[in-house]
Backbone as CSV, one residue per row, in Angstrom:
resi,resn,N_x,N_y,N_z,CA_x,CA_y,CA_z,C_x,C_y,C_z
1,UNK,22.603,54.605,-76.863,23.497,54.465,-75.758,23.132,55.424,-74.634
2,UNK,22.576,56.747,-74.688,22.624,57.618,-74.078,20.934,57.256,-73.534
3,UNK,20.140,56.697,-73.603,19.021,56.091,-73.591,18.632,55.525,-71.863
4,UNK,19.327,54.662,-71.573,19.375,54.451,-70.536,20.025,55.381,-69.368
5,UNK,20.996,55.923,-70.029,21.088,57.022,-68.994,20.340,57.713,-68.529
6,UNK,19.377,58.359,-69.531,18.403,59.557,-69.591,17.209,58.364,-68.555
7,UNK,17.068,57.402,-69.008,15.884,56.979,-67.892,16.427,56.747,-66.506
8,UNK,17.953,56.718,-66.274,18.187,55.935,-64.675,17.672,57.470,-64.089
9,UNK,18.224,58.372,-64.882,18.082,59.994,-64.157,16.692,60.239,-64.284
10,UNK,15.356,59.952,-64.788,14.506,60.255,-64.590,14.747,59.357,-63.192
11,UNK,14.582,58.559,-63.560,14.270,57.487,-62.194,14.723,58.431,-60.824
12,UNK,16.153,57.978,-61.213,16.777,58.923,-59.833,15.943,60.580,-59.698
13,UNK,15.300,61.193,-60.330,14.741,62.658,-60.284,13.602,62.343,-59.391
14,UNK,12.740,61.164,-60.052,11.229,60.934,-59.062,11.668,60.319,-57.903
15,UNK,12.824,60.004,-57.633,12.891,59.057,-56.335,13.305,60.356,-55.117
16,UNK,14.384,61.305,-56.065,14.354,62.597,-54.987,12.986,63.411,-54.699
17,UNK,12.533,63.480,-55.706,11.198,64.416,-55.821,10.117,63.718,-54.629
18,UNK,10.439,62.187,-54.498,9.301,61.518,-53.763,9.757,61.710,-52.317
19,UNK,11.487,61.057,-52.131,11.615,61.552,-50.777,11.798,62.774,-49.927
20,UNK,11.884,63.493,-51.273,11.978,65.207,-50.692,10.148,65.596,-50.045
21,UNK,9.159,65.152,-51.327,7.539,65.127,-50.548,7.345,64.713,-49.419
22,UNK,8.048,63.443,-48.859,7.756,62.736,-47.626,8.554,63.320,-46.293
23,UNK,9.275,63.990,-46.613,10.003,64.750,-45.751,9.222,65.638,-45.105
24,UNK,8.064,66.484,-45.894,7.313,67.452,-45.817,5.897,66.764,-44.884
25,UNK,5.834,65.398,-44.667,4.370,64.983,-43.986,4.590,65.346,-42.943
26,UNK,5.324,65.766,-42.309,5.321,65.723,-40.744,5.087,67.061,-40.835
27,UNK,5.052,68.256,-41.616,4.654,69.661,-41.312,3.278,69.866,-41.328
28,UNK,2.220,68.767,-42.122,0.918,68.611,-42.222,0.167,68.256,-40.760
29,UNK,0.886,67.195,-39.661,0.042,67.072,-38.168,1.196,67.393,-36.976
30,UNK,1.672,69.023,-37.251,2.836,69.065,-36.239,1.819,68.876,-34.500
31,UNK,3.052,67.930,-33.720,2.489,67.366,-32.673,2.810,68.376,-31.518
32,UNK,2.696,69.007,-30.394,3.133,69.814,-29.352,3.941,69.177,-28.423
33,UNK,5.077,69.859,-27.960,5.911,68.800,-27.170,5.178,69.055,-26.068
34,UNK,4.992,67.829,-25.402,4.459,67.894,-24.049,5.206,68.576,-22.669
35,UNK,6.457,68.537,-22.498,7.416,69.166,-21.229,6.999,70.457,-21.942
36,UNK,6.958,71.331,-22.807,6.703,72.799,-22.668,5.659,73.143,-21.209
37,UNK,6.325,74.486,-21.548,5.445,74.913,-20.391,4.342,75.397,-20.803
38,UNK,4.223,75.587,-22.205,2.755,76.560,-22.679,2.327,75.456,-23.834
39,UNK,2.722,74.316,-23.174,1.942,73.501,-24.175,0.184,73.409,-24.202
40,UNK,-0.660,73.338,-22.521,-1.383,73.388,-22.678,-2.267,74.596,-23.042
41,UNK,-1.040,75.856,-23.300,-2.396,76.977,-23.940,-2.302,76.984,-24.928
42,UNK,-1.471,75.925,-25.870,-1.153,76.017,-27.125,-1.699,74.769,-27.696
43,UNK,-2.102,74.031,-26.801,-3.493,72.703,-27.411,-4.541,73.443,-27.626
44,UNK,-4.872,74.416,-26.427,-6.454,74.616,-25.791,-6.336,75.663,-27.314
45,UNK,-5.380,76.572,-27.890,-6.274,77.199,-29.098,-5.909,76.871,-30.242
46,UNK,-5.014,75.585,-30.417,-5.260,74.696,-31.539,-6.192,73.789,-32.149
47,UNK,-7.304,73.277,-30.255,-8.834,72.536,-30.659,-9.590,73.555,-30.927
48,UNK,-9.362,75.262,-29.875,-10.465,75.773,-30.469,-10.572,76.521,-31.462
49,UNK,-9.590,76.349,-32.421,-9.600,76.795,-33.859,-8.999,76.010,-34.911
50,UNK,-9.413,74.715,-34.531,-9.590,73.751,-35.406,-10.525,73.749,-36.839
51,UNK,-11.593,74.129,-36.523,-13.184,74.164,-37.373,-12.669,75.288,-38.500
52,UNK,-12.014,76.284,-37.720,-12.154,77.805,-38.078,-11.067,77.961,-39.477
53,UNK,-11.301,79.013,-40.459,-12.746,79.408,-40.578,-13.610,78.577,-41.476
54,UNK,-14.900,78.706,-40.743,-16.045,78.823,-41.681,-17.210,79.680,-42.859
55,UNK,-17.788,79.053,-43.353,-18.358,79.459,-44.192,-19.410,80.865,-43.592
56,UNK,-19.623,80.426,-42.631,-20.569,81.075,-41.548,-20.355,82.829,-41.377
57,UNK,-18.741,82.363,-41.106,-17.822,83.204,-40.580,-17.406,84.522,-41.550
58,UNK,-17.817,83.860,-42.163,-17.313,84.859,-43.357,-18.744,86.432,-43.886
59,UNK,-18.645,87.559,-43.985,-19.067,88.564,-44.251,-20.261,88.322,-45.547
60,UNK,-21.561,88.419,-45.114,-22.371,88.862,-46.385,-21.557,89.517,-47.417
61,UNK,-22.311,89.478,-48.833,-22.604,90.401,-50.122,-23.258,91.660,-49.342
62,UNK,-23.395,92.867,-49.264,-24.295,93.860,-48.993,-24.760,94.107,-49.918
63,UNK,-23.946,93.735,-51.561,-25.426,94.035,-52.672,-25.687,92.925,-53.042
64,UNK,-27.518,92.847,-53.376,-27.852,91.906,-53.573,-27.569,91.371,-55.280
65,UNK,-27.819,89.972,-55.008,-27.347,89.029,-56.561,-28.514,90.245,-57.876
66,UNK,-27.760,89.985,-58.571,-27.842,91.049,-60.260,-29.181,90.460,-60.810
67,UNK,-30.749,90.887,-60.931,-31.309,90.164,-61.826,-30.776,89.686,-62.642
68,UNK,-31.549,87.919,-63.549,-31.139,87.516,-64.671,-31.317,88.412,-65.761
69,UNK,-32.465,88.581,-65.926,-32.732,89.611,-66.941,-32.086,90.748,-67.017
70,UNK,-31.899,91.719,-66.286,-30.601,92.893,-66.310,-29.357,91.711,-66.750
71,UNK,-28.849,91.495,-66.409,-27.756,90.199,-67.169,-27.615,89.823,-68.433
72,UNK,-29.248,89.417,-68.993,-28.974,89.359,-69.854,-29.301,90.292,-70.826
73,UNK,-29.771,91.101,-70.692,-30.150,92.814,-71.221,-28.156,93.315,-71.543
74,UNK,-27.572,93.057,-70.383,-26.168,93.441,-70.327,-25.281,92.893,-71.427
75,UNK,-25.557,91.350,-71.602,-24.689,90.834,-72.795,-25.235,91.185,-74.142
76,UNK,-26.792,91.057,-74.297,-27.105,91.711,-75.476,-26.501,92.904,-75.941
77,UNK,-26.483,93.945,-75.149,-25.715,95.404,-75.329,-24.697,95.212,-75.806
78,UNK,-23.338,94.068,-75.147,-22.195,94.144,-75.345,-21.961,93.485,-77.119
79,UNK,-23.246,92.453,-76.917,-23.281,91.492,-78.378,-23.270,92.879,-79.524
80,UNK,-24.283,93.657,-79.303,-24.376,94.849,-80.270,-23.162,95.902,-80.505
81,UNK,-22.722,95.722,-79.167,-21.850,96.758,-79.612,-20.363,95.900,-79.939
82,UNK,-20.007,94.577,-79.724,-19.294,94.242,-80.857,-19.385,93.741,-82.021
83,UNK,-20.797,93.977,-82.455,-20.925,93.701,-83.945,-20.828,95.075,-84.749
84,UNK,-20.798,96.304,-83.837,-20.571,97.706,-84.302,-19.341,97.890,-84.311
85,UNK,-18.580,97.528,-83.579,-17.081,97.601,-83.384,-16.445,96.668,-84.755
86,UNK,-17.151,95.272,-85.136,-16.300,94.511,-85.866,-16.787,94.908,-87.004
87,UNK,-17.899,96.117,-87.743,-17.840,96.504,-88.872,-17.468,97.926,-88.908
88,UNK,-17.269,98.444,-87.689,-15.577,99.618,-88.111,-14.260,98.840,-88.301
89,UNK,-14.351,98.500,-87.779,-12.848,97.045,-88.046,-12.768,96.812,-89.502
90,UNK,-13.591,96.241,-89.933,-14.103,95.769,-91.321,-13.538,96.888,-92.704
91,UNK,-13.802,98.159,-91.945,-14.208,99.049,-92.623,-12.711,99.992,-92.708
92,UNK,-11.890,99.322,-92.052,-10.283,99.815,-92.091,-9.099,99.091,-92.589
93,UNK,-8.448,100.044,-93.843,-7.997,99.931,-94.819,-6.690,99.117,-93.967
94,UNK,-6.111,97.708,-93.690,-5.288,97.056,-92.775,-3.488,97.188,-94.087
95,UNK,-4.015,96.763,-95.465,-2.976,96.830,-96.012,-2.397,98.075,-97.005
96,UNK,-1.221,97.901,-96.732,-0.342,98.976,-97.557,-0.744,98.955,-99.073
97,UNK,-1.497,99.361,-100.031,-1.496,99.444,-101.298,-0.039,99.875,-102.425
98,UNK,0.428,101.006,-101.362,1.473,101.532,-102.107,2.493,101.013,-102.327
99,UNK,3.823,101.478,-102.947,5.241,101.174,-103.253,6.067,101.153,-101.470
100,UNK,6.189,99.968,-101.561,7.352,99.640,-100.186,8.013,101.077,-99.946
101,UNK,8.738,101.272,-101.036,10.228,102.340,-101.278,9.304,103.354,-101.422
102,UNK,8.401,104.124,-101.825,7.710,105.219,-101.496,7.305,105.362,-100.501
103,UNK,6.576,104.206,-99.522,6.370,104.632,-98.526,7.634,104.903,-97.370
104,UNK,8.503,104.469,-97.600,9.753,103.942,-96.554,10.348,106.109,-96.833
105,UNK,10.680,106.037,-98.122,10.332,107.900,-98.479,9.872,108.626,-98.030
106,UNK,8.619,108.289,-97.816,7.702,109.306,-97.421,7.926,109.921,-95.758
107,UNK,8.439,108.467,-95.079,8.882,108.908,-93.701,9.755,108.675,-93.641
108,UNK,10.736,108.894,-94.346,12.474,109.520,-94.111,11.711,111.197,-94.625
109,UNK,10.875,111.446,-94.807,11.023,112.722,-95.515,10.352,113.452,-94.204
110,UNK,9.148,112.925,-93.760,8.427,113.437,-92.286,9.342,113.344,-91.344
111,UNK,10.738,112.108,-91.121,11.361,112.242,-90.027,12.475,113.714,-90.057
112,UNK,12.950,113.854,-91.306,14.144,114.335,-92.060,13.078,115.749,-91.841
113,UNK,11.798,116.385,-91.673,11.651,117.759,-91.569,11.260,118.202,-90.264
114,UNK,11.439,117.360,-89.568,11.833,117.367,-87.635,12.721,117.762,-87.565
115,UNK,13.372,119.193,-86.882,14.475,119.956,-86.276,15.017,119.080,-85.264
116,UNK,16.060,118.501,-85.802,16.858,117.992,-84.095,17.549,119.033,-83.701
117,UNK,17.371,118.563,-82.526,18.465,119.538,-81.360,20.011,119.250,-81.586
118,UNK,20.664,120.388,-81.641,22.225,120.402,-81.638,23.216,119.453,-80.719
119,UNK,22.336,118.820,-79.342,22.629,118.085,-78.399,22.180,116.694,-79.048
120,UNK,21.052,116.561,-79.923,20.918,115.175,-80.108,21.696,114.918,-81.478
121,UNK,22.485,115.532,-82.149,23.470,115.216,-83.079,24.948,115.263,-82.421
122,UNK,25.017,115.949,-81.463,26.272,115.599,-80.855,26.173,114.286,-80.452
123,UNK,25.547,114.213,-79.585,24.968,112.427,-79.005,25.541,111.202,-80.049
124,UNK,24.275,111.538,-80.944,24.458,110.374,-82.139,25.984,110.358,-82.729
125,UNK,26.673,111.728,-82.968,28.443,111.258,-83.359,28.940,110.883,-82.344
126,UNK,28.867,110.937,-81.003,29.396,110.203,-80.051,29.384,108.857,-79.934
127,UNK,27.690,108.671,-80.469,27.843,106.918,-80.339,28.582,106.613,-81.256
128,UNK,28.546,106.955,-82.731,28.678,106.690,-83.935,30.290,106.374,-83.418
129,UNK,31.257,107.800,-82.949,32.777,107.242,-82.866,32.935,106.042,-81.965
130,UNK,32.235,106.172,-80.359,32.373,104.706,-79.924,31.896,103.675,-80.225
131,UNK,30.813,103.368,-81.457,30.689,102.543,-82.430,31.823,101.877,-83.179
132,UNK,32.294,102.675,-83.998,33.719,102.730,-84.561,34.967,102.356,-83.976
133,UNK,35.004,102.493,-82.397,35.919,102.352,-81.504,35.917,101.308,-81.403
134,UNK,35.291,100.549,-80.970,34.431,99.215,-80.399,34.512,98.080,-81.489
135,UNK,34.221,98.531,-82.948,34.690,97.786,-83.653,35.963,97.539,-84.098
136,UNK,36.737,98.893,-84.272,38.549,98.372,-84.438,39.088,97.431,-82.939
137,UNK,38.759,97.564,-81.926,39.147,96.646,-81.017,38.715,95.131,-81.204
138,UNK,37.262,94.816,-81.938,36.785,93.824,-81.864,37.661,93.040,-83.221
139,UNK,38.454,93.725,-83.983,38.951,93.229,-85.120,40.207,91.662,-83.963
140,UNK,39.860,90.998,-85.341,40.909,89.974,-84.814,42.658,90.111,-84.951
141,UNK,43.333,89.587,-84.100,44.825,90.212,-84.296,45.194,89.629,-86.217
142,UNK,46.475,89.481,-86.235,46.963,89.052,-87.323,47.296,88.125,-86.657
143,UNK,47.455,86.679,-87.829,47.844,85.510,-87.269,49.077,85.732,-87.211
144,UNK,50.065,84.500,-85.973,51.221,84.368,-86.064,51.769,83.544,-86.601
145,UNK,53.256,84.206,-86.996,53.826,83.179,-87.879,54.197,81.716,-87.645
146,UNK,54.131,80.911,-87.962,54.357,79.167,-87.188,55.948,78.820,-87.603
147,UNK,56.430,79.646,-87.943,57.846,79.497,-88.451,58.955,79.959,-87.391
């Protein structure tokens, strides 16, 4: 049922999309009104920068093109040095061997012999009570009685 709907609205989407494009041709050959008064200095440097720019126009390289050979001297290097790179890669231990819960230990124990500051435990009970706060408000009321 909902089938035909979904296609009238494509339909109707490309038909805006098309007359909204055609709206836009006339910004592609804007024409000069002729009664202006500066119409003709506004032809005379619209023909003469018609062409412009060109290829011509445009600034040399000042360095010259890279031998091939330096080029390819260059990728060889890079070829070598990621086949040196992908057998240090190779060569690094990626998975955990140990106990989940030993390791999860091990850094509660490295975090836990870090001195916090007296300011960053005040902090944390601050959030902790407006934590707490935040949730007794979020509690739902008691229902009412329908009687």
């Amino acid at each position: 049922m909902n089938a035909p709907i979904r296609k009238f609205a494509a339909v109707l989407a490309a038909a805006v999309a098309s007359a909204g494009l055609t709206a836009c041709v006339g910004a592609f050959n804007p024409q000069t009104d002729p009664t202006s008064p500066v119409a003709p200095r506004v032809q005379a440097l619209v023909d003469a920068n018609r062409e412009y720019p060109r290829w011509a126009d445009f600034p040399k390289s000042p360095e010259p093109q890279p031998d091939p050979a330096v080029v390819a001297a260059e990728v060889n290097t890079l070829r070598v040095t990621s086949g040196a790179l992908a057998g240090e890669v190779s060569r690094i231990e990626w998975t955990l061997n140990e106990d989940p819960a030993a390791f999860a230990e091990a850094v509660r124990a490295r975090v836990d012999a870090v001195q916090v500051a007296p300011v960053t435990q005040n902090t944390a009970a601050e959030i902790e009570e407006f934590a707490r706060r935040v949730r007794e408000r979020g509690r739902a009321p008691p229902p009412i009685p329908r009687r």
